[in-house]
C-alpha positions as CSV (number, residue, x, y, z in Angstrom):
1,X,74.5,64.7,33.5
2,X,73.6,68.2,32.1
3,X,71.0,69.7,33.9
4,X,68.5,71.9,32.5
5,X,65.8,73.7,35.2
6,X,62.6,73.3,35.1
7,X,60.9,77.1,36.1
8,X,58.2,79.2,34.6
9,X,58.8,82.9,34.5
10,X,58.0,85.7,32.6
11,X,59.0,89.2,32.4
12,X,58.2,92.7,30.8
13,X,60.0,95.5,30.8
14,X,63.9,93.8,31.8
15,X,66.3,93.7,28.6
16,X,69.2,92.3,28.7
17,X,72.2,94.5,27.5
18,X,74.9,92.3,27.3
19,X,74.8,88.3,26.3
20,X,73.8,86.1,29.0
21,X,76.6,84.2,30.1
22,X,75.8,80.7,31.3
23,X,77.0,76.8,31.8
24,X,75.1,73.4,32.4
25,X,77.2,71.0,34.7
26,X,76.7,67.7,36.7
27,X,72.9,68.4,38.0
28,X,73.5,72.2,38.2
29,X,73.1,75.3,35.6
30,X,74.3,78.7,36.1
31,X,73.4,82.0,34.6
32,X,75.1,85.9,34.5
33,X,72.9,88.4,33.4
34,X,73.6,91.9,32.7
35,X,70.4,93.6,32.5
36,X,68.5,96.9,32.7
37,X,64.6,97.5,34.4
38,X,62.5,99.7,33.2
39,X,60.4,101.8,35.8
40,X,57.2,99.5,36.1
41,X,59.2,96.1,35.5
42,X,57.6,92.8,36.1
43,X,59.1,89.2,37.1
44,X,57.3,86.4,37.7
45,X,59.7,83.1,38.5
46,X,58.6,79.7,39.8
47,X,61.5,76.5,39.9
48,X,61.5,72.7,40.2
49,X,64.3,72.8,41.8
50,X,66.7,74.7,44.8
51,X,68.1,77.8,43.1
52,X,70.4,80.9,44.5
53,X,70.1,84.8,43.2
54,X,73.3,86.6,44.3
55,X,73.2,90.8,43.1
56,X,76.8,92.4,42.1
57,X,75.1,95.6,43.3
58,X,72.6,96.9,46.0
59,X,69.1,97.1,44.1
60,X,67.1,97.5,47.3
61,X,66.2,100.9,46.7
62,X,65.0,99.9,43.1
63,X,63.2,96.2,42.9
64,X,60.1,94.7,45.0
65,X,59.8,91.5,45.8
66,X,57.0,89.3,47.1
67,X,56.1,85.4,47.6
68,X,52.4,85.7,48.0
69,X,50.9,87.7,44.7
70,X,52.0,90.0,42.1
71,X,54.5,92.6,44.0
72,X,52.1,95.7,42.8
73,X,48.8,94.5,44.1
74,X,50.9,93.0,47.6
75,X,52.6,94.1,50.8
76,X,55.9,93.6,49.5
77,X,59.9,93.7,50.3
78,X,63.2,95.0,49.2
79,X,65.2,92.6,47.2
80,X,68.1,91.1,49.1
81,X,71.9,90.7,48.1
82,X,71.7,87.1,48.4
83,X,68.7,84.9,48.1
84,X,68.0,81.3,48.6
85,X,64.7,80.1,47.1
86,X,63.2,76.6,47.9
87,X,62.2,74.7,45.3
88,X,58.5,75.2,44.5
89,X,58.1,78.9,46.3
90,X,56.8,81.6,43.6
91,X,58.7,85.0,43.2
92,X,57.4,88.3,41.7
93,X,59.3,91.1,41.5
94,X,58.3,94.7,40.8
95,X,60.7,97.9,39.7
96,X,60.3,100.8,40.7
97,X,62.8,103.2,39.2
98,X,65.0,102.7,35.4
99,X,68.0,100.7,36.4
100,X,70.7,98.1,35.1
101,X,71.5,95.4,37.4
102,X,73.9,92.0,37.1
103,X,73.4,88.8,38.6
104,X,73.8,85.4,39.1
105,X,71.3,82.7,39.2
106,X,72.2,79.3,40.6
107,X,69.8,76.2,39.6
108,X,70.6,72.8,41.3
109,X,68.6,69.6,41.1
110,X,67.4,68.5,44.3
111,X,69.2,65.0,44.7
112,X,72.3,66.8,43.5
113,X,72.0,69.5,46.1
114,X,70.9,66.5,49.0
115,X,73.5,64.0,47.5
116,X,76.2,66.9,48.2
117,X,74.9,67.7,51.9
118,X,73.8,64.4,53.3
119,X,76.8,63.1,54.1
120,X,78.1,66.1,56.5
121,X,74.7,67.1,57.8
122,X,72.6,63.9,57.2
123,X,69.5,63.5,54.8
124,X,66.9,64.7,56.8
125,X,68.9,68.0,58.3
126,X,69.9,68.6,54.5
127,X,65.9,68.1,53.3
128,X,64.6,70.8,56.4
129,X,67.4,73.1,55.0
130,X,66.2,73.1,51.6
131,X,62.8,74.2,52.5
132,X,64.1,77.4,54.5
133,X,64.5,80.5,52.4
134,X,67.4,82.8,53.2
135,X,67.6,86.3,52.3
136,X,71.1,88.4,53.1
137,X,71.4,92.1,52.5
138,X,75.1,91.9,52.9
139,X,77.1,89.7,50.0
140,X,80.0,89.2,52.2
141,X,81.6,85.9,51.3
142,X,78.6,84.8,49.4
143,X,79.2,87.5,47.1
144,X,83.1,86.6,46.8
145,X,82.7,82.8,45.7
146,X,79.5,83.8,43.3
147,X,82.3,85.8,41.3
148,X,84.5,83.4,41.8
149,X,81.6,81.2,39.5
150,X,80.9,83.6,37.3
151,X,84.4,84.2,36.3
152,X,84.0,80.6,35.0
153,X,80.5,80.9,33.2
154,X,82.5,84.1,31.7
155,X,85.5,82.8,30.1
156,X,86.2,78.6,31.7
157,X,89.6,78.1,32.6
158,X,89.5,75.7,35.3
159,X,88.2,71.9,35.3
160,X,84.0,71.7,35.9
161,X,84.9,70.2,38.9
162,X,86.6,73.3,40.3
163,X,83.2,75.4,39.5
164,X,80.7,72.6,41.0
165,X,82.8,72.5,44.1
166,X,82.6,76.3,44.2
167,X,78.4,76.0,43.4
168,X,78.2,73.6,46.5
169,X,80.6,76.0,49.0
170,X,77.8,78.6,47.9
171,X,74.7,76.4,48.4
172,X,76.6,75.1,51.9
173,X,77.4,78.7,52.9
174,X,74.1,80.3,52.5
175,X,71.6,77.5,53.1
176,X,70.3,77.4,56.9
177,X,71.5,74.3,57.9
178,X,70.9,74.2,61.9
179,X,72.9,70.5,62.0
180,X,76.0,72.8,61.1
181,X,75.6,76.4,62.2
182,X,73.1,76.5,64.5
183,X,73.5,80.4,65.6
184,X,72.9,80.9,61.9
185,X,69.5,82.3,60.7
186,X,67.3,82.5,57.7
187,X,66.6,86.3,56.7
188,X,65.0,88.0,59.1
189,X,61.7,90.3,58.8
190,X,63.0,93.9,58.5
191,X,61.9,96.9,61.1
192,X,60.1,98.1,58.4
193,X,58.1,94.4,58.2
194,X,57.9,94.0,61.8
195,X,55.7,98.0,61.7
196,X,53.7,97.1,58.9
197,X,52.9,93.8,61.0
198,X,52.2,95.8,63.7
199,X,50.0,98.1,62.1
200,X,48.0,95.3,60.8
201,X,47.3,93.8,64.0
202,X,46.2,96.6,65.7
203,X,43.6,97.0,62.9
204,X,42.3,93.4,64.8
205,X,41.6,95.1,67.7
206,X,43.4,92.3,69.3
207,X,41.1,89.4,68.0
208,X,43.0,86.1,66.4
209,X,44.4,86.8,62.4
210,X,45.6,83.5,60.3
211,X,49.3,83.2,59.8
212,X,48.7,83.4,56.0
213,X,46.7,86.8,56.9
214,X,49.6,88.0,59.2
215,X,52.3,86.6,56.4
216,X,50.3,88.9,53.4
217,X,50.5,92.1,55.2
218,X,54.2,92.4,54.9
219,X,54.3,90.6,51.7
220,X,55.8,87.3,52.0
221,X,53.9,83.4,51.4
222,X,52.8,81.7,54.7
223,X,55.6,79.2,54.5
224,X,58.3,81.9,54.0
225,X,56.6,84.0,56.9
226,X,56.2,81.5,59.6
227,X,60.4,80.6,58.8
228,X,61.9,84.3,59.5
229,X,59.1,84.9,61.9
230,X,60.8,82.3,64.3
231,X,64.6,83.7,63.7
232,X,63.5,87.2,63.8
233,X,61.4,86.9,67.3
234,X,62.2,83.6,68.9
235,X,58.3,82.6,69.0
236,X,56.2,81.1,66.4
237,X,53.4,83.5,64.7
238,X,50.8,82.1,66.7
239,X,52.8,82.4,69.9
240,X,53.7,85.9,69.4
241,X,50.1,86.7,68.3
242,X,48.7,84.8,71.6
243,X,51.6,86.6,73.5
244,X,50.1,90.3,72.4
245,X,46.5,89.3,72.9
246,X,47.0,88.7,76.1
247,X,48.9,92.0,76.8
248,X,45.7,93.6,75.3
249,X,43.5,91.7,77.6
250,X,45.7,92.9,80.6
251,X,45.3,96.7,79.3
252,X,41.0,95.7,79.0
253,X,41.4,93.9,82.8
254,X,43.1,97.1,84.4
255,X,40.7,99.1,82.5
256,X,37.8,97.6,84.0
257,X,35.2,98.4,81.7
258,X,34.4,94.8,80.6
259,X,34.0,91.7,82.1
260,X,36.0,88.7,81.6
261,X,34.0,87.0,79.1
262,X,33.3,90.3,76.9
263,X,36.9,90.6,77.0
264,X,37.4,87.3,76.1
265,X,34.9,87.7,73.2
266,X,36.2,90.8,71.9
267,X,39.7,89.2,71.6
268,X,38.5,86.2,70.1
269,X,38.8,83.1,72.3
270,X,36.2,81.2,72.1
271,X,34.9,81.7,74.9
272,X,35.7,83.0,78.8
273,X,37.1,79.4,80.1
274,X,39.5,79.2,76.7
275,X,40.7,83.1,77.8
276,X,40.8,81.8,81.2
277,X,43.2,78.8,80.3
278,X,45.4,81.2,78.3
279,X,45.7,83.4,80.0
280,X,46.9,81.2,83.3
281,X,49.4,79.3,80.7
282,X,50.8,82.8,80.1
283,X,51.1,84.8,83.2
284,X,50.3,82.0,86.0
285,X,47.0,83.9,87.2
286,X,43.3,83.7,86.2
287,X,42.3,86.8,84.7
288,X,40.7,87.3,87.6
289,X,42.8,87.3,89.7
290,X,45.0,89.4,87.8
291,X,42.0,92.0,87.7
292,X,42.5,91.8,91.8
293,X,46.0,92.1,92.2
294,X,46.4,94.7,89.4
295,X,43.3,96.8,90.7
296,X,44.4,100.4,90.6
């Protein structure tokens, strides 16, 4: 069946400065545009349905992107090389210089996409992969077989089933799919992420902040965040953030200033026996004891 993708979008300030060059297939649709942004360009994009961005060339320097609000109003990223967008997660995109840009966009319908995975990685490894984004700065071989496609959206030479196998070694080779690769990763939050993040927190003064608070400050949606959060520091949010409140309260111990259940009040446990239990679970002493033991 010819697939058509369901997304809304809209745009201001992008023109397109050659034709767009796409082709609908079995359950799959994809799209070469040659384009130039404006200084001040908008996207908004929101799909049904799995979908790939690959860029010919580096815009990093030139277009924002964000998951969680318009990309001039939010904390926001540079765009990757290579993007994998779940189906269902919102994209803005903000640009910040004139430039032209080309690109190819890759929608799949879900089943397609499942149908086409299942039976290497099974259903339920294939459905957790499609809800992982996946950014690369580097094209590598993504970048190789994407002009491999749009050579056939270009000019077709080839049977459609040479270009939908070349659709699924893309979707296979970039997806996160743990079953098969599991020393892959996701994108990872950037030093530049990881600072603002930092920078955020300390404004807390070492009190508890929401994942979806944490997530905003660098720009990305909860869902997104909490993902490369995991493959960029080996902890969930919540486990790193627990993980540096009790490094503060260590610092507010040694000090000595405050007692244990200020300190547990000013970081935000509930109150001293929750700090207590934490605290224990963390370094394997009361905070208390601690206190003792570290006593200069």
């Amino acid at each position: 069946m010819n697939f058509w993708p369901e997304i809304a979008w809209r745009t201001e300030g992008i023109n397109v400065v050659e034709p767009v060059r796409w082709r609908q297939l079995d359950g799959l649709m994809g799209a070469y545009w040659q384009a130039e942004c404006q200084k001040g360009a908008k996207g908004y994009y929101l799909a049904d349905d799995p979908r790939i961005m690959v860029y010919f060339n580096d815009v990093s320097a030139n277009i924002a992107v964000s998951n969680d609000g318009d990309a001039t109003q939010r904390p926001s990223r540079p765009m990757a090389r290579a993007v994998y967008i779940p189906p269902g997660v919102p994209m803005w995109t903000q640009s910040g210089t004139t430039h032209r840009f080309s690109h190819l966009n890759l929608h799949i319908h879900r089943e397609k996409l499942l149908r086409f995975l299942s039976p290497s990685v099974g259903r339920s490894s294939a459905l957790a992969a499609l809800t992982r984004p996946v950014e690369l700065t580097d094209g590598g071989a993504t970048e190789v077989l994407a002009r491999l496609i749009v050579d056939e959206l270009v000019s077709p030479a080839k049977p459609a089933l040479y270009t939908e196998s070349l659709v699924g070694s893309l979707f296979a080779g970039l997806l996160d799919i743990e079953a098969e690769i599991p020393e892959r990763s996701p994108g990872r939050l950037t030093s530049a992420q990881m600072n603002r993040l930092n920078a955020y927190m300390l404004t807390s003064g070492g009190g508890r902040v929401g994942v979806a608070d944490m997530a905003a400050s660098v720009g990305l949606s909860e869902s997104w965040f909490s993902s490369v959060f995991k493959h960029t520091t080996g902890q969930t949010p919540m486990q790193w953030q627990l993980q540096r409140r009790i490094e503060t309260g260590k610092a507010l111990l040694q000090n000595g200033a405050l007692t244990v259940a200020e300190i547990a009040g000013r970081l935000g446990f509930t109150d001293q026996a929750h700090f207590t239990r934490s605290f224990r679970q963390t370094t394997g002493e009361t905070p208390a004891a601690w206190r003792r033991l570290h006593d200069s």
